[in-house]
C-alpha positions as a printed Julia matrix, in Angstrom:
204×3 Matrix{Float64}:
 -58.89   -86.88   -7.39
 -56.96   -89.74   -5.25
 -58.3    -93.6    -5.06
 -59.23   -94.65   -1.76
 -58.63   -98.44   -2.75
 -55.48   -97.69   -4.62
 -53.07  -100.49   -3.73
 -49.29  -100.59   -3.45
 -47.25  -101.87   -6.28
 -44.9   -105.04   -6.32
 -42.78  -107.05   -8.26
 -39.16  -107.5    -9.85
 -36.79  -106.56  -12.2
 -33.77  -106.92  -14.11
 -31.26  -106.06  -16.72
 -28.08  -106.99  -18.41
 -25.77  -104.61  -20.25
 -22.6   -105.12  -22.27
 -20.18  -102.42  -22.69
 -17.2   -101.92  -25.42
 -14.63   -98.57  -26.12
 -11.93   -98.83  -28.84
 -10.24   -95.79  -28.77
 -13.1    -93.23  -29.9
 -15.65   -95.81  -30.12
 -17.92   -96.42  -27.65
 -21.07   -98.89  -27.97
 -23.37  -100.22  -24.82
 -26.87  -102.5   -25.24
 -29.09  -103.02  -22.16
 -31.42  -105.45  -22.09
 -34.16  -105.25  -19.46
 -37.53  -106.32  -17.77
 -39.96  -105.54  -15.4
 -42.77  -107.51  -13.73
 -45.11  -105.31  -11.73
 -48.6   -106.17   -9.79
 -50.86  -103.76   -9.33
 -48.89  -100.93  -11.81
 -49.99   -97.54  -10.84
 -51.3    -95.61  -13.99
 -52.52   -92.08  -14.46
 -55.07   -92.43  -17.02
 -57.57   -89.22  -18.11
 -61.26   -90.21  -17.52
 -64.42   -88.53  -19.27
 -63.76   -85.11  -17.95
 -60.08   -85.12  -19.18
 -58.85   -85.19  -15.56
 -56.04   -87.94  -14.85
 -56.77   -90.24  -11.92
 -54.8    -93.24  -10.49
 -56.0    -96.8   -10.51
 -54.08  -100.26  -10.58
 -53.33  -102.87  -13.23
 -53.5   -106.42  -12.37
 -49.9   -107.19  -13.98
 -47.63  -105.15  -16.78
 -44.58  -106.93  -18.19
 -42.04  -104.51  -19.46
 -39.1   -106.11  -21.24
 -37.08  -104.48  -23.85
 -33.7   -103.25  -25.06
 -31.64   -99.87  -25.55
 -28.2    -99.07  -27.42
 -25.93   -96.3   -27.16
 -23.64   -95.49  -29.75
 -20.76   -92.65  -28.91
 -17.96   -90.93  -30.92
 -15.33   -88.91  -30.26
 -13.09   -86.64  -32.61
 -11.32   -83.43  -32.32
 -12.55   -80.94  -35.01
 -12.25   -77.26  -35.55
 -10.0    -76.8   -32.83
 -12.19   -78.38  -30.82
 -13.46   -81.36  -29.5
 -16.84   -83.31  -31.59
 -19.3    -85.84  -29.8
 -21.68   -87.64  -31.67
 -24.14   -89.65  -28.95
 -27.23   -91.95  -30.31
 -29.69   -93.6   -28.52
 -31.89   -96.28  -29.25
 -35.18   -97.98  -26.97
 -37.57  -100.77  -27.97
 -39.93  -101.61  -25.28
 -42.94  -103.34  -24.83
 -45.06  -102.73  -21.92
 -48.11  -104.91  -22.03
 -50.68  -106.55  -19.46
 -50.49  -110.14  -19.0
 -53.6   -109.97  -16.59
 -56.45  -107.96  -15.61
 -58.71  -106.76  -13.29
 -61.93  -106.35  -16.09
 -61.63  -107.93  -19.19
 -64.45  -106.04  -20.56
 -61.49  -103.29  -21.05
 -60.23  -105.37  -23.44
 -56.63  -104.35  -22.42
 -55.33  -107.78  -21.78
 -52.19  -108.5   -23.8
 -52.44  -104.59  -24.99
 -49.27  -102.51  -24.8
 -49.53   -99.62  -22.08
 -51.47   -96.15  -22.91
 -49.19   -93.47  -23.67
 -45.95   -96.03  -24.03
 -44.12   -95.25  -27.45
 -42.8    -98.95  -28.21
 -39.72   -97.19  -30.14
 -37.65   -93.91  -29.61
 -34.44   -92.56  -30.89
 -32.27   -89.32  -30.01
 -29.27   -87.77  -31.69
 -27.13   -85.78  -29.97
 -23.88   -83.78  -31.59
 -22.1    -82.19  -29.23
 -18.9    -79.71  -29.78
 -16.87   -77.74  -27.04
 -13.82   -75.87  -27.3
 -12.49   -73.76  -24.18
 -15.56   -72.37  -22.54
 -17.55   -72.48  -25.6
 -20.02   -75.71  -26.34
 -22.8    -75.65  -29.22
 -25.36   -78.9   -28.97
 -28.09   -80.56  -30.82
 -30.71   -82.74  -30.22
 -33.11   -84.98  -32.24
 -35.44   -86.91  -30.77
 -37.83   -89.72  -32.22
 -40.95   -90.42  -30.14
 -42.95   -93.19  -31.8
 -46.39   -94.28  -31.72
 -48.24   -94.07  -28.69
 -51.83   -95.5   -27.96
 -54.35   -93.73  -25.97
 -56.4    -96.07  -24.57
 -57.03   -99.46  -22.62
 -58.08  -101.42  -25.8
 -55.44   -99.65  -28.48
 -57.87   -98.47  -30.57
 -56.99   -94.84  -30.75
 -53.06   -93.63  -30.79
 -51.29   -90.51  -31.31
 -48.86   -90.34  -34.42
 -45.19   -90.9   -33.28
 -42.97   -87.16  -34.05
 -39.32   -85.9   -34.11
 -38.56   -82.46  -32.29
 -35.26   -81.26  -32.09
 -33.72   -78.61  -29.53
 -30.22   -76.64  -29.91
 -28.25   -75.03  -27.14
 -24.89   -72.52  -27.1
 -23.41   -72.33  -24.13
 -20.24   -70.24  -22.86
 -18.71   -70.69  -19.16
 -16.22   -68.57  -17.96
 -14.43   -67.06  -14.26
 -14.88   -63.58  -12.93
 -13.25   -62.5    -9.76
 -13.06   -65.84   -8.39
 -16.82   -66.89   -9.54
 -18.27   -68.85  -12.12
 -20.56   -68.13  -14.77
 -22.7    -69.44  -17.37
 -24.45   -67.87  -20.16
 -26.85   -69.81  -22.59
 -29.42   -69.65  -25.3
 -31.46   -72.48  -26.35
 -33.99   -72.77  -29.34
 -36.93   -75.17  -28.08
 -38.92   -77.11  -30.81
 -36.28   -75.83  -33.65
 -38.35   -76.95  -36.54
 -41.25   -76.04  -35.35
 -43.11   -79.17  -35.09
 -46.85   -79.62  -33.98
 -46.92   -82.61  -31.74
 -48.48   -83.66  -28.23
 -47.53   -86.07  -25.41
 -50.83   -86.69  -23.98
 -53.66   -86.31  -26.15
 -55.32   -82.55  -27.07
 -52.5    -81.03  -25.01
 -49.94   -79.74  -28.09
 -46.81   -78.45  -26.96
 -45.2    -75.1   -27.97
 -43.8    -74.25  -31.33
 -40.76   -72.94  -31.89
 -39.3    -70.98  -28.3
 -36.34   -69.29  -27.12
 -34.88   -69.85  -23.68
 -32.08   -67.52  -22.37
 -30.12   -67.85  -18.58
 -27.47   -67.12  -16.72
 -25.98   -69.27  -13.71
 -23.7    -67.91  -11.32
 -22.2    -70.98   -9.27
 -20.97   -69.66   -5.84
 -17.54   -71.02   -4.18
């Protein structure tokens, strides 16, 4: 499924972040951009199979925020971690304009998304959760068809501990916890609600 005529990519970047901790507190913003020639994208043609093929020029530009606590609680120690990204990925030139993708944001390129994370440990013991916000995403060249944006969450328990000199891990994490219906690419849906279990044994 290659492209013979595929050609490389090139172009620059850059970002600037600003970073502040009080104490518990801690806060960072990024703000970035990216301006590619010839952006390699995987896009699904009329069979459904994805195939490579260059875009004459993308700017990506955009920001992101991180927002930590931390607090002890239950005898234990509480993190809450959130994330936030705005991006817009667009094409400031093309190759055909009878795709009618110039100025159009990026197939499959959620302009927002969000995540919550609360994380507590205590000794060997650490229980997490995860929410994540995946917004709109369009499907095509144009932007004339686009997937809904979703929230799917995940939980882990975790418990490390020593025995005879080795180190061990034992964990069970729910997948998809509330059981949303939701895809990433287009008539592919992801599971519903799964359990994962493990073990890790970390040789030294």
């Amino acid at each position: 499924m290659g492209n013979p005529d595929l050609r490389p990519e090139s172009g620059y970047s850059g970002d600037l972040s600003v970073s502040w901790q009080d104490g518990r507190w801690h806060f960072e913003t990024t703000a970035f951009q990216l301006l590619l020639d010839d952006w390699i994208l995987w896009q699904p043609g009329s069979d459904g199979l994805f195939r490579p093929g260059n875009l004459r020029r993308v700017w990506s530009r955009g920001v992101e925020t991180k927002a930590s606590l931390g607090l002890g609680w239950l005898g234990g120690y509480l993190q809450i971690i959130t994330r936030f990204r705005l991006t817009r990925a667009t094409n400031t030139a093309v190759y055909d304009a009878n795709t009618g993708a110039l100025h159009k944001i990026l197939p499959y390129t959620p302009q927002q998304s969000a995540a919550a994370t609360l994380l507590w440990s205590r000794g060997g013991w650490s229980v997490a959760y995860i929410h994540q916000y995946t917004g709109k995403r369009f499907t095509n060249a144009d932007n004339s068809e686009a997937m809904p944006a979703f929230h799917a969450a995940n939980a882990l328990l975790r418990f490390i501990f020593n025995w005879s000199g080795q180190r061990f891990s034992v964990s069970g994490r729910l997948e998809n916890c509330w059981n949303t219906a939701y895809q990433i690419l287009a008539f592919r849906p992801l599971p519903g609600r799964a359990w994962q279990l493990g073990v890790q044994w970390s040789l030294r």
